[in-house]
VEXDREN-2710 file (C-alpha; in Angstrom, 1 decimal):
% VEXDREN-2710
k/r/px/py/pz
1/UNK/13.2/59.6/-34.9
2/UNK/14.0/56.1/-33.2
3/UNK/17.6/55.1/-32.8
4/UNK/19.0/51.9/-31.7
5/UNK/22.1/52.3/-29.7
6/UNK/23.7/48.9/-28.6
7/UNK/27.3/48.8/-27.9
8/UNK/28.5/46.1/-30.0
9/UNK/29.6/43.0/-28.1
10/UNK/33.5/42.7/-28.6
11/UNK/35.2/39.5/-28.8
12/UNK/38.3/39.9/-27.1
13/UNK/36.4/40.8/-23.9
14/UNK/34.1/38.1/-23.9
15/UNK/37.1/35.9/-24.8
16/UNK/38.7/37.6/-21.8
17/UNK/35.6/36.4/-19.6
18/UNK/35.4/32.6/-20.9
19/UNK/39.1/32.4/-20.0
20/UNK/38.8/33.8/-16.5
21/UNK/36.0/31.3/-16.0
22/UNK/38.2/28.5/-17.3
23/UNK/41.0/29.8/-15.0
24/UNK/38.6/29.3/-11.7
25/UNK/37.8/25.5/-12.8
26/UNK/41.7/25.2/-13.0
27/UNK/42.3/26.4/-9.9
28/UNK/39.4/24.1/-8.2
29/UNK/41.5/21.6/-10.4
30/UNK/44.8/22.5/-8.7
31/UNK/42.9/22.8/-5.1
32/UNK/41.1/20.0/-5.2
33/UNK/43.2/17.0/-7.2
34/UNK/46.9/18.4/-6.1
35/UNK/47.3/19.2/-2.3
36/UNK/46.6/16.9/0.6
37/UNK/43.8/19.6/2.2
38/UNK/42.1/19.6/-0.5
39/UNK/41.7/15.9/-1.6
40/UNK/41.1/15.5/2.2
41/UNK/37.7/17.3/2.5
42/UNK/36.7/16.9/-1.0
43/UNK/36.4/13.4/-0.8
44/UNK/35.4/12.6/2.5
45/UNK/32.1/15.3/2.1
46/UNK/31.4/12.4/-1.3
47/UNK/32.3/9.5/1.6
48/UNK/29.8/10.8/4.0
49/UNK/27.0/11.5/0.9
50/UNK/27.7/7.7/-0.4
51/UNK/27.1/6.5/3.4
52/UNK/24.1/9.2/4.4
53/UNK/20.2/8.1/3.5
54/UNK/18.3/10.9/2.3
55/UNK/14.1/11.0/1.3
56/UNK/15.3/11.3/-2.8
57/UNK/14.5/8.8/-5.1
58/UNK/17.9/6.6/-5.3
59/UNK/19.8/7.7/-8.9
60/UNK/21.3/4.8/-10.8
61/UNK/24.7/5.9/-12.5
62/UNK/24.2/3.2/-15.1
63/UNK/20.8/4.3/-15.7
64/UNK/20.9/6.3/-19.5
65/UNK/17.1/7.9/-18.9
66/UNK/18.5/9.9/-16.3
67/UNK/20.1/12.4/-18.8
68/UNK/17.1/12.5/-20.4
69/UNK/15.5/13.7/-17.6
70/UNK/18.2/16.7/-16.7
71/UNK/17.8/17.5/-20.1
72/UNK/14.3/17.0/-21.2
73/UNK/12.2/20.1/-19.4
74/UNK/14.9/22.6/-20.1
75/UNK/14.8/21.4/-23.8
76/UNK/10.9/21.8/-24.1
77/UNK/11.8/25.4/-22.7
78/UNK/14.2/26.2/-24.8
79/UNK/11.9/25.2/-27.7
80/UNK/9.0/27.6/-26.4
81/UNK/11.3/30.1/-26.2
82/UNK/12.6/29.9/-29.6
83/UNK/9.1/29.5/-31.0
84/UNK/8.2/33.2/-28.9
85/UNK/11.5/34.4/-30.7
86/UNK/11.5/36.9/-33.3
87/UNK/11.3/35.4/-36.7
88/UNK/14.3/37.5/-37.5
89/UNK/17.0/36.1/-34.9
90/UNK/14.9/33.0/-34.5
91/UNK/17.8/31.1/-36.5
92/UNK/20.3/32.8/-35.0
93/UNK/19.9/31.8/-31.3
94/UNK/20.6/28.2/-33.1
95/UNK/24.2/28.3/-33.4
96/UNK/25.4/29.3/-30.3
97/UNK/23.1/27.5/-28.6
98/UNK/24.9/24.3/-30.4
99/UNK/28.0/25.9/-29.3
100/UNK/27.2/26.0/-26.2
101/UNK/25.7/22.6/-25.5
102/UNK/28.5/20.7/-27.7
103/UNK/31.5/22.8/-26.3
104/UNK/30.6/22.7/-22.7
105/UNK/29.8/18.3/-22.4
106/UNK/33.0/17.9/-24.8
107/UNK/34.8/19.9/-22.8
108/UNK/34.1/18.0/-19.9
109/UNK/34.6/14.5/-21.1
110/UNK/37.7/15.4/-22.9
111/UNK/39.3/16.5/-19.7
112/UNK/38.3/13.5/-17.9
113/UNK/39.7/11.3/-19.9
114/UNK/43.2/13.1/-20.8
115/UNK/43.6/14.0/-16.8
116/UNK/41.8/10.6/-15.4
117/UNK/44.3/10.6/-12.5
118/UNK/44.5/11.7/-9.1
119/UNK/47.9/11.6/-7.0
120/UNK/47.8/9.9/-3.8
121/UNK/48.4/12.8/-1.3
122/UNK/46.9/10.9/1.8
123/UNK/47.2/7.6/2.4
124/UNK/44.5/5.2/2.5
125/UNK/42.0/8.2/1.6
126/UNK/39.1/5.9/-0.7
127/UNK/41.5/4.1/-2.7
128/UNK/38.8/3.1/-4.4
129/UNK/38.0/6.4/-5.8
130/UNK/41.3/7.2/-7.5
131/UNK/40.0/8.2/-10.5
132/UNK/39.4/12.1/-11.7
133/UNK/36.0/12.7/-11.4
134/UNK/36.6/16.3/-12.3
135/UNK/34.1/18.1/-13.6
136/UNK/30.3/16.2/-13.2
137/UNK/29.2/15.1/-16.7
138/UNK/25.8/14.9/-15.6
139/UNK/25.7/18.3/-13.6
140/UNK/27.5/19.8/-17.4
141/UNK/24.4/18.9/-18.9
142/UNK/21.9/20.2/-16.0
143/UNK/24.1/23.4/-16.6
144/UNK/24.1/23.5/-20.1
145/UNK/21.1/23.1/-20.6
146/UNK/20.0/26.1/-18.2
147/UNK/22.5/28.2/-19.9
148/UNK/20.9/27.0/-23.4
149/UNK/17.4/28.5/-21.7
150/UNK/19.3/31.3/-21.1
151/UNK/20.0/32.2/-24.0
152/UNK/17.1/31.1/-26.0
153/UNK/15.5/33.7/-23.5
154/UNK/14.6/37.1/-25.2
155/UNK/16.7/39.6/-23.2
156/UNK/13.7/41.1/-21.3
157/UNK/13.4/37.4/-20.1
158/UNK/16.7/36.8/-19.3
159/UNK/17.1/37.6/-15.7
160/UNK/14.0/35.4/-14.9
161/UNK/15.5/32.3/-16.8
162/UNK/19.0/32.5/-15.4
163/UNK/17.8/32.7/-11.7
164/UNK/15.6/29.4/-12.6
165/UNK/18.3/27.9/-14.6
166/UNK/20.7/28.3/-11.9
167/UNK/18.4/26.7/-9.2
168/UNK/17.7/23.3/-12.0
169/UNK/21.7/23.2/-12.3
170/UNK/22.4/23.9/-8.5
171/UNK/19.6/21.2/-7.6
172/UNK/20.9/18.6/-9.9
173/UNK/24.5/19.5/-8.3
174/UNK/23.3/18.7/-4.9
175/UNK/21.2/15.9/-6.1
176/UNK/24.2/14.1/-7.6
177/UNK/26.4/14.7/-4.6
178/UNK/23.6/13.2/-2.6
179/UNK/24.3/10.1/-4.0
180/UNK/27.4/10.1/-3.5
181/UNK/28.3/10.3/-7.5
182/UNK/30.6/13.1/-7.2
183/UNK/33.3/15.6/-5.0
184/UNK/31.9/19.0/-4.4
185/UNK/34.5/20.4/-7.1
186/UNK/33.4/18.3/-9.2
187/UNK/30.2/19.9/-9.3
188/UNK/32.0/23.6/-8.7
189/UNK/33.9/23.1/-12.0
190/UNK/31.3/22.2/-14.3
191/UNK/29.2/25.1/-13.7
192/UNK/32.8/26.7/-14.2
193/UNK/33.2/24.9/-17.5
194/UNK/30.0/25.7/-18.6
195/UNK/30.3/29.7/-17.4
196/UNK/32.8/29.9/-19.7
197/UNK/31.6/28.6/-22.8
198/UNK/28.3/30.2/-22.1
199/UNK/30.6/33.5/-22.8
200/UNK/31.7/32.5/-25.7
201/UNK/28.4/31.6/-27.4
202/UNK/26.8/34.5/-25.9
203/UNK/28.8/37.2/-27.8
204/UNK/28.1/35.5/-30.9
205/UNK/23.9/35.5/-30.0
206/UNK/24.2/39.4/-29.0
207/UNK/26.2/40.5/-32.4
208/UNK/23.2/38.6/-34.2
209/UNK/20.3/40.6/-31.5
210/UNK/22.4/43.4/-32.3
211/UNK/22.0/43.5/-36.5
212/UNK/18.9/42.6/-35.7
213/UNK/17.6/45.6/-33.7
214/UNK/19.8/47.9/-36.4
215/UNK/18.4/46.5/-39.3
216/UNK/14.6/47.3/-37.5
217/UNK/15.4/50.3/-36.3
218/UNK/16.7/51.4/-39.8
219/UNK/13.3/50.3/-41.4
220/UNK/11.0/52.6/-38.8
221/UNK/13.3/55.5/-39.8
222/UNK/12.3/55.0/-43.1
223/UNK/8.7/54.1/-43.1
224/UNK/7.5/56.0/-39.9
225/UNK/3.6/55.5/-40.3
226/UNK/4.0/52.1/-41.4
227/UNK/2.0/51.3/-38.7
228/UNK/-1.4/52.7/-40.2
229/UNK/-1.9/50.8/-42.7
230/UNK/-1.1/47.1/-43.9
231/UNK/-3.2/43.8/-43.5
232/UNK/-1.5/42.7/-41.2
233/UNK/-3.6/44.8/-38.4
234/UNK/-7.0/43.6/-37.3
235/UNK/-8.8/47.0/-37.0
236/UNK/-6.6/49.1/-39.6
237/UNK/-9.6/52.1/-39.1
238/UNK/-8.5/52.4/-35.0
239/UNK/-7.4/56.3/-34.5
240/UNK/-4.8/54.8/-32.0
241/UNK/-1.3/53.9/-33.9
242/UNK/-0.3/50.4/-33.9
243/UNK/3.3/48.8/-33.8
244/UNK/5.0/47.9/-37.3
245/UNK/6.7/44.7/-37.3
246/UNK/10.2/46.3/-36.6
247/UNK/9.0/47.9/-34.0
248/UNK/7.9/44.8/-32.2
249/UNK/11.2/43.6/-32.9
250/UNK/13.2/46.1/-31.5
251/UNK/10.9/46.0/-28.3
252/UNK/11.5/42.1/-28.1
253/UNK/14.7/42.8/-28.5
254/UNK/15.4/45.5/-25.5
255/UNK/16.9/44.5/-22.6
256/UNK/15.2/44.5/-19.1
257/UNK/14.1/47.2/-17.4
258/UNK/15.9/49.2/-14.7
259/UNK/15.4/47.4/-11.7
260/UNK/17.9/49.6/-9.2
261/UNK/21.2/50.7/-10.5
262/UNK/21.5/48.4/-13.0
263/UNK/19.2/46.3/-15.7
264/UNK/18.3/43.2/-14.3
265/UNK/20.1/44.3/-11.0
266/UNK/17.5/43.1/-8.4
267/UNK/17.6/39.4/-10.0
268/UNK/21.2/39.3/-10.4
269/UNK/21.6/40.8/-6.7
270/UNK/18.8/37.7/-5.6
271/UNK/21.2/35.0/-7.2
272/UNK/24.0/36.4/-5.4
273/UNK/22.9/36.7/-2.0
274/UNK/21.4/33.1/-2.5
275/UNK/25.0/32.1/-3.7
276/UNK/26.9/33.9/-0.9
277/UNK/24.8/32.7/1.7
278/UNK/25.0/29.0/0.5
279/UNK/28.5/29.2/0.7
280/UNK/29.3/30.8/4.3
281/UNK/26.7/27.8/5.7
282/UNK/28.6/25.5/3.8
283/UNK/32.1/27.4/5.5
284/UNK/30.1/27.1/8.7
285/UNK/29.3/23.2/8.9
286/UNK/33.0/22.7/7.6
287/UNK/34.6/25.3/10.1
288/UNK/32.7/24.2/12.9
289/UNK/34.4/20.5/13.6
290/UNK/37.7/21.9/13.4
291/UNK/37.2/24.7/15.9
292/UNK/36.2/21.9/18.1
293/UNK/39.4/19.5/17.4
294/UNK/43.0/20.1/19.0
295/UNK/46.0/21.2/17.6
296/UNK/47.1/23.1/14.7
297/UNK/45.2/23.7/11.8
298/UNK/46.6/20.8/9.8
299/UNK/45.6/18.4/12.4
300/UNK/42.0/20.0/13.0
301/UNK/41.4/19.6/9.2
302/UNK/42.7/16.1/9.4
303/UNK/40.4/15.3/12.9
304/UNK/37.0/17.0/11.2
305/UNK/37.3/15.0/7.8
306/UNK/38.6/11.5/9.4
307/UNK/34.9/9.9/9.4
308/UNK/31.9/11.5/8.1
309/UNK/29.5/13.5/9.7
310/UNK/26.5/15.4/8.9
311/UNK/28.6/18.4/8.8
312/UNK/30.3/17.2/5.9
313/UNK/27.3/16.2/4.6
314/UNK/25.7/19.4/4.9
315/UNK/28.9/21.3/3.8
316/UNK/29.1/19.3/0.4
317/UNK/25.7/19.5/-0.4
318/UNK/25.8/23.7/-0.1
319/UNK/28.8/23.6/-1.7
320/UNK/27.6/21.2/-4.8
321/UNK/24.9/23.7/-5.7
322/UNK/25.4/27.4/-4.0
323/UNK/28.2/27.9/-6.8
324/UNK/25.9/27.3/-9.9
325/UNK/24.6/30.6/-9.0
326/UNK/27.5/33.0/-9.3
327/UNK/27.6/32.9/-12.9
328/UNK/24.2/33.6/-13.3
329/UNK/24.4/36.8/-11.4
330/UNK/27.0/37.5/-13.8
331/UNK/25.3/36.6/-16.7
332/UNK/22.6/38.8/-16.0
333/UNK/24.7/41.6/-15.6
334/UNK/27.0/41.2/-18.4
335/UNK/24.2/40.4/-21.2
336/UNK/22.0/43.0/-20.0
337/UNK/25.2/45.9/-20.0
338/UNK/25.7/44.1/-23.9
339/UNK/22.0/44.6/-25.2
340/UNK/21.4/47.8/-23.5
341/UNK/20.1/51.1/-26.0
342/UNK/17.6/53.0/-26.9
343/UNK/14.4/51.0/-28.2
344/UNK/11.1/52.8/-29.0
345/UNK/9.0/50.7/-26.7
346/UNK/11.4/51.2/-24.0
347/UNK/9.3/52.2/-20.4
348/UNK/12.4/53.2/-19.5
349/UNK/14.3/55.0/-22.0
END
């Protein structure tokens, strides 16, 4: 007899998780905005992007259709998706995407403008740029909307769409700090911002996936040969059974296959390597000037970040979008440990 078992996604742990995630964009806050160090080599890796040509087309910030174009393709995906959704859970995926979306770009704004000021820690550093740019608005959306794909995603799909979600949010991140728009944390937190409330609307998609798989799994217990017979099967005479509707959904509904020691391991291990290895070249091209400067540490930081370079360049451009794929590596992980059980359709049960 088929069973579902899918441990029930439990609020106060995926609470738990959106607040660790928030607590990470606070300490890039803390790093980043409050000591000298900090402001030092966040700003002068935006100095050098605002003073380095590069082969992209030139952004304008003033320029509205940009939005539309972060947000745009990942919409039309997220609007296949949903259409290749279960009817059942089809409405379902609604709300938290909502969530999501609305949560993460309020949450950015809102911070911006009730913490719209940076101290002065070193003198004469781009006065210009006093302002708290802290996180990106426009790298929010590109994250947003990946993490909307994400979840519009059935779970088998999931691992694929977070590891090209996190390359249109970590592209748009380096893109933005290309032009010289924003810091690197400013790009570091909103993929932060957006980790978090992805969290949040995440355990309210997998209690609905959840019911959903129950309530199907309930009605092939009950009707067990449903299968043979109904109009809804082309050749109703074919000796070989066919699949009743709840048995489709429950197999739309199972989460990826085994792919090492974990489900979905392989794609969350690619988006981590890819993530690490960003960041140590982006410790590289930041570490190398000072090993090459004089005195203490202090004064080496202060000598590698006094003008721009194209370490800095380099450095801030890793740094702007190597982060955005952490949390999907997590992601992957942590929704396909939620929506594990046993599914009849399962290759791998």
């Amino acid at each position: 007899m088929p069973t579902t078992r899918a441990p029930a996604p439990q609020l106060l742990r995926w609470s738990a998780g959106a607040l660790l995630w928030a607590g990470a964009a606070w300490l890039i806050w803390l790093t980043s905005v409050h000591t000298a160090s900090g402001q030092l080599l966040d700003t002068m890796m935006r100095v050098t992007a605002y003073g380095t040509s590069h082969a992209l087309p030139e952004l304008d910030p003033e320029n509205r259709w940009i939005a539309v174009w972060i947000l745009l393709p990942p919409g039309v995906v997220v609007l296949g998706l949903l259409l290749a959704r279960p009817r059942q859970v089809r409405g379902a995926v609604l709300a938290p995407v909502a969530l999501l979306m609305a949560g993460a770009n309020l949450t950015t704004q809102i911070f911006k403008t009730l913490w719209n000021e940076r101290p002065a820690l070193v003198v004469d550093l781009a006065p210009a740029w006093s302002a708290n740019s802290l996180p990106s608005g426009h790298t929010t959306m590109a994250a947003s909307a990946a993490a909307a794909v994400f979840l519009a995603a059935m779970p088998r799909g999931r691992p694929f769409w977070a590891m090209l979600g996190a390359l249109w949010a970590g592209g748009w991140g380096g893109y933005i700090f290309a032009e010289g728009w924003h810091r690197p944390s400013d790009m570091i937190a909103a993929y932060l911002v957006v980790a978090a409330w992805t969290a949040l609307a995440g355990c309210l998609l997998l209690q609905a996936e959840r019911r959903a798989r129950v309530s199907a799994a309930m009605e092939i217990a009950s009707y067990p040969d449903a299968g043979r017979h109904g109009p809804e099967f082309d050749e109703p005479d074919d000796d070989a059974r066919q699949p009743t509707p709840a048995e489709r959904l429950s197999a739309a509904l199972s989460p990826p296959l085994r792919d090492g020691r974990r489900r979905g391991g392989r794609s969350a291990g690619l988006c981590l390597t890819l993530g690490l290895a960003g960041c140590v070249l982006a410790a590289v091209f930041l570490l190398g000037p000072i090993v090459e400067a004089e005195g203490s540490f202090a004064d080496r930081l202060a000598q590698s970040a006094s003008g721009p370079t194209p370490w800095l360049f380099l450095a801030g451009a890793a740094l702007s979008s190597a982060p955005a794929l952490f949390p999907a590596a997590a992601g992957i992980l942590s929704f396909s440990s939620a929506s594990a059980g046993k599914h009849p359709y399962d290759a791998d049960r």
